[in-house]
C-alpha positions in Angstrom: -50.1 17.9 -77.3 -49.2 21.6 -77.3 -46.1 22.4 -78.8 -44.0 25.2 -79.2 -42.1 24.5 -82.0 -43.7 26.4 -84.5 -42.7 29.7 -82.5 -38.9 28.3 -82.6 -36.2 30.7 -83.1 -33.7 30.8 -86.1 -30.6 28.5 -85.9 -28.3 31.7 -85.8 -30.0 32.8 -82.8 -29.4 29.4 -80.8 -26.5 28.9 -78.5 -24.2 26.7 -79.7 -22.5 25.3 -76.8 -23.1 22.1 -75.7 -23.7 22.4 -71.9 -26.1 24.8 -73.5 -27.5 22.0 -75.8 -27.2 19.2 -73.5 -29.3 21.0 -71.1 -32.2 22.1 -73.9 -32.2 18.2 -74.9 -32.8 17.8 -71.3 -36.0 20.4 -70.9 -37.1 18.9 -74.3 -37.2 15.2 -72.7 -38.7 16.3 -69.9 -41.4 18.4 -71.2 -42.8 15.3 -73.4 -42.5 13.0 -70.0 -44.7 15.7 -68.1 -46.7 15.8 -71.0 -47.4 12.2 -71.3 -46.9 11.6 -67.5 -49.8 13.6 -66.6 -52.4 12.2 -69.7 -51.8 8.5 -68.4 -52.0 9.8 -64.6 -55.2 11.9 -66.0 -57.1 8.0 -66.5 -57.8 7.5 -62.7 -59.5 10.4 -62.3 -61.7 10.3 -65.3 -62.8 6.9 -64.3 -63.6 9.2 -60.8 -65.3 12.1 -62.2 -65.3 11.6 -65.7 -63.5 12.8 -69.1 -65.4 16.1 -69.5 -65.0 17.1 -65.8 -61.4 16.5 -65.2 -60.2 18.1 -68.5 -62.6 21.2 -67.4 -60.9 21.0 -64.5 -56.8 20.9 -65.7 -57.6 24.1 -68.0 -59.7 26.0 -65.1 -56.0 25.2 -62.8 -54.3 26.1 -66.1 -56.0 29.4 -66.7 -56.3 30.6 -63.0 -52.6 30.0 -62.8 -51.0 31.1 -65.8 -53.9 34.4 -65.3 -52.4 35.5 -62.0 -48.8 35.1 -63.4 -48.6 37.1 -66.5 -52.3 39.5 -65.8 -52.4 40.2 -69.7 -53.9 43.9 -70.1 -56.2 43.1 -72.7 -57.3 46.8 -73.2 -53.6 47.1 -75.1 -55.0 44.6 -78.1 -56.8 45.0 -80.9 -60.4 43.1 -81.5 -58.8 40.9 -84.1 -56.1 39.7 -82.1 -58.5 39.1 -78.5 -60.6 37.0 -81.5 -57.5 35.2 -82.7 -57.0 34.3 -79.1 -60.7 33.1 -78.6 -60.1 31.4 -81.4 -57.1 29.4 -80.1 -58.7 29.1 -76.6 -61.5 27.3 -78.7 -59.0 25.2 -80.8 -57.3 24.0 -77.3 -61.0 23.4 -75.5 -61.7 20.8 -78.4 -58.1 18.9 -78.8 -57.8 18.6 -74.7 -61.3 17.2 -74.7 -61.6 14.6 -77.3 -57.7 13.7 -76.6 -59.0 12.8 -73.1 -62.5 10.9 -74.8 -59.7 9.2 -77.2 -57.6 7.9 -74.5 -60.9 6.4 -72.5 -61.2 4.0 -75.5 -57.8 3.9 -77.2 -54.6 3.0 -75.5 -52.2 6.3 -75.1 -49.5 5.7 -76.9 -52.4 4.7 -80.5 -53.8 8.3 -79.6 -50.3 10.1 -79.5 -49.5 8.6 -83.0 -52.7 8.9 -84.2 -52.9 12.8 -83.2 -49.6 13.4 -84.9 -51.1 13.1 -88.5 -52.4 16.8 -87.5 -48.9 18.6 -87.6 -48.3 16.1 -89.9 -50.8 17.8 -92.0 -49.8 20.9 -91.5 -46.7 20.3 -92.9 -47.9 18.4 -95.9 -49.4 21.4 -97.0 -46.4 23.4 -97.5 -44.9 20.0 -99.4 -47.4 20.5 -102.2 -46.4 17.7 -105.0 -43.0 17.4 -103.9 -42.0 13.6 -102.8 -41.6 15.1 -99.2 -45.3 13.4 -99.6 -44.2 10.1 -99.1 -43.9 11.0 -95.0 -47.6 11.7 -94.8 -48.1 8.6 -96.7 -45.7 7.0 -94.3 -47.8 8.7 -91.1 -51.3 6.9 -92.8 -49.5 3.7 -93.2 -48.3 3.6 -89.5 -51.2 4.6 -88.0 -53.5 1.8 -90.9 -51.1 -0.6 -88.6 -52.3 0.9 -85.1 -55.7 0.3 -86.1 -56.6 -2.4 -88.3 -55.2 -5.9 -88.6 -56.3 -8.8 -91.3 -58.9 -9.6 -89.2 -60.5 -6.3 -88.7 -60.5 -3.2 -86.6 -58.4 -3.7 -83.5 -59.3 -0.4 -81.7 -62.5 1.1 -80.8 -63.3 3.5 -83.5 -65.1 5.9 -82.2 -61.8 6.5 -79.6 -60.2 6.8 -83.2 -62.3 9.4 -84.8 -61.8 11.5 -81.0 -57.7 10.9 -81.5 -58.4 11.9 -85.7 -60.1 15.0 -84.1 -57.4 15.8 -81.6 -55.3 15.5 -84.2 -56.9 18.4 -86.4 -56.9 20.3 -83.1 -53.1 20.0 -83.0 -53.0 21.1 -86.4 -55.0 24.3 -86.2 -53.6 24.6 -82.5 -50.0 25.6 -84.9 -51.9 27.6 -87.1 -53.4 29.8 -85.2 -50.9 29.7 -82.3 -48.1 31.8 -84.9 -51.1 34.3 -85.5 -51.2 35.0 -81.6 -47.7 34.6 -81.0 -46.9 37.1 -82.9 -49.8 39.6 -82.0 -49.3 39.3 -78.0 -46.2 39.6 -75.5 -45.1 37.5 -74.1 -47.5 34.7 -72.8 -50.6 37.2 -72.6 -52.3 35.9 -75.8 -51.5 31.7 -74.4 -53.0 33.1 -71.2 -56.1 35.0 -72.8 -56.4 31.6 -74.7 -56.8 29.5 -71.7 -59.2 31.3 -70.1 -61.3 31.1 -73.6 -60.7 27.3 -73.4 -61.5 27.0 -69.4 -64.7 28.9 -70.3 -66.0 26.6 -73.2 -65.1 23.5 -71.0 -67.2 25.1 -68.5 -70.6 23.3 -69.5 -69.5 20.1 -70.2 -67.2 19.5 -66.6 -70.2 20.9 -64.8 -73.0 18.7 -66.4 -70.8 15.6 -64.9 -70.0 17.1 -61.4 -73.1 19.9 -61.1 -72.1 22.9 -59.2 -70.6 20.7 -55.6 -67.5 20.1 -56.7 -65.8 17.1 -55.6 -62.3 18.4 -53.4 -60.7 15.2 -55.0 -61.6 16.5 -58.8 -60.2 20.0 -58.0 -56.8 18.9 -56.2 -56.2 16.3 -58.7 -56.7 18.5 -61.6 -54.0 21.5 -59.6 -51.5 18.9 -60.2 -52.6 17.7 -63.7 -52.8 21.6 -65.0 -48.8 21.8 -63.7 -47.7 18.7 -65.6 -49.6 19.9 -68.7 -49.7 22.3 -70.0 -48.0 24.8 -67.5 -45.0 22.9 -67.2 -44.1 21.3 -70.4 -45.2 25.1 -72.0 -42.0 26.9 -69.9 -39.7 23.8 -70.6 -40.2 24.0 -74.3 -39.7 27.6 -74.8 -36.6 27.2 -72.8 -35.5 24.7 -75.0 -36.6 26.4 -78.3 -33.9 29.6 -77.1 -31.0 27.0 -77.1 -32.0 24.6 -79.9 -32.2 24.8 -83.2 -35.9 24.3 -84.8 -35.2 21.1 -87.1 -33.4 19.7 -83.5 -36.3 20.5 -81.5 -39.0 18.8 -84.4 -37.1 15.7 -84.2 -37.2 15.5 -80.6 -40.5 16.0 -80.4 -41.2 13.3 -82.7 -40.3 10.8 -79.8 -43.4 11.6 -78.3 -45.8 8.5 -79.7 -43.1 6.5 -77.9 -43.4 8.1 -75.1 -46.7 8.2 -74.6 -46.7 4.3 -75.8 -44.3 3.8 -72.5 -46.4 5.5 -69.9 -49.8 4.1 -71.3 -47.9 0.3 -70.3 -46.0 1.5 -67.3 -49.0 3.5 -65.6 -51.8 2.3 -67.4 -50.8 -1.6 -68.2 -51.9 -0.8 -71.9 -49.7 -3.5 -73.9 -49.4 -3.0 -77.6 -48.8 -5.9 -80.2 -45.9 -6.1 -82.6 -47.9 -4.3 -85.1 -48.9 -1.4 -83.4 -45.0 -1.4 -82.0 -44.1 -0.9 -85.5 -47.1 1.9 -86.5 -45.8 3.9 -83.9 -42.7 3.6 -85.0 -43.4 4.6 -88.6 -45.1 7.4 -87.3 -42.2 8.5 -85.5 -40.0 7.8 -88.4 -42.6 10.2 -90.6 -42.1 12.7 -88.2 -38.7 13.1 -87.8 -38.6 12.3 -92.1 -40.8 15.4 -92.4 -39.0 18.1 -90.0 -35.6 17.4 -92.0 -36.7 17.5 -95.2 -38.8 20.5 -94.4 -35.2 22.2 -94.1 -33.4 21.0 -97.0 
């Protein structure tokens, strides 16, 4: 759910060599299996503790740990950028916690695709009337077939509208994500951000668990802040200093897929035919959309 790619650096800037690719390909991979990995292992423990207090927990872990590693000097910062921050931290506090309602409801590899119409979105806007349109149309069409068959709805859809909101999440996540990236160093404003979004999960988490904290929530969630976002955050910005932008989108755009694969290996969600193909006509819109973007 929380790409870098819209901080990716120009194609002249990329190293060209291909143990130098091969390896970024690599990170890429692997970032979108953590990613994916730890939202299908994140299931068990909701069912424990509950949506709201797990994903309190994973940004709590995410916040204390990417805190103590970069200690941003927020004194250095104007107001407008710590409220661009705030702003992002509130962005990521409302994707991470209907993503986790959505996949409650929705099988993971629906809410993936379904959350992609968000950058999706995004990048329809810049498409204005041109017939680069026809990739959102393709997105709606793909996920029409996730969701509704001739005999009706074949998803819950209130998990739906969570995934739809996720979705916008993602897409204001990019938005203002290239307003802080370019106001902050480093990873100070991502790390003011998640202390924002640890914060504002703060209520929720506690009004499952109250203030005794079950030792199984907290070391589950340790491990489920590594695999996302902490992990997949460094392997992507690895990547995006090897690969080229456009290379990057499209290999992002595998995502849906993945998250279709651990939602039936880990989860034993099984999709039919039709929702096989939505995904991968969401995929396809994806990967439609970064190239054209760039011709």
């Amino acid at each position: 759910m929380e790409s870098s790619l819209q901080n990716a650096p120009d194609k002249a800037a990329v190293d060209p060599s291909s143990s130098q690719l091969g390896l970024a390909v690599l990170m890429a991979v692997a970032a979108m299996i953590s990613v994916q990995l730890g939202a299908a292992l994140a299931r068990p423990a909701m069912d424990s503790f509950g949506p709201f207090a797990v994903t309190w927990g994973r940004l709590a872990w995410a916040a204390i740990l990417l805190w103590l590693v970069v200690r941003p000097d927020i004194r250095t910062y104007q107001p407008r950028d710590l409220a661009a921050a705030l702003a992002l931290g509130a962005t990521i506090a409302v994707m991470t916690l209907t993503f986790y309602l959505a996949i409650m409801r929705v099988p993971l590899g629906l809410v993936v695709a379904i959350e992609f119409l968000g950058p999706l979105g995004v990048a329809a806007f810049g498409f204005a009337r041109s017939w680069r349109l026809i990739w959102l149309v393709l997105a709606f069409a793909g996920v029409l077939l996730l969701v509704r068959n001739l005999e009706g709805w074949t998803v819950d859809l209130l998990g739906v509208a969570f995934a739809l909101t996720a979705g916008a999440g993602w897409g204001s996540y990019i938005l203002l994500n290239k307003r802080v990236g370019s106001a902050f160093r480093g990873l100070d404003g991502l790390a003011i951000s998640f202390v924002a979004s640890a914060l504002i999960a703060t209520p929720f988490g506690l009004q499952e668990v109250g203030l005794n904290l079950p030792a199984g929530l907290v070391l589950q969630t340790v491990g489920l802040a590594i695999l996302t976002p902490l992990l997949p955050y460094v392997l992507e910005m690895q990547a995006l200093r090897r690969l080229p932008s456009a290379t990057f989108g499209i290999l992002m755009s595998a995502e849906p897929g993945i998250g279709a694969l651990a939602g039936y290996l880990i989860l034993h969600e099984p999709l039919s035919p039709q929702q096989i193909t939505g995904i991968a006509c969401v995929i396809c819109a994806s990967v439609g959309a970064t190239i054209s973007a760039r011709t």
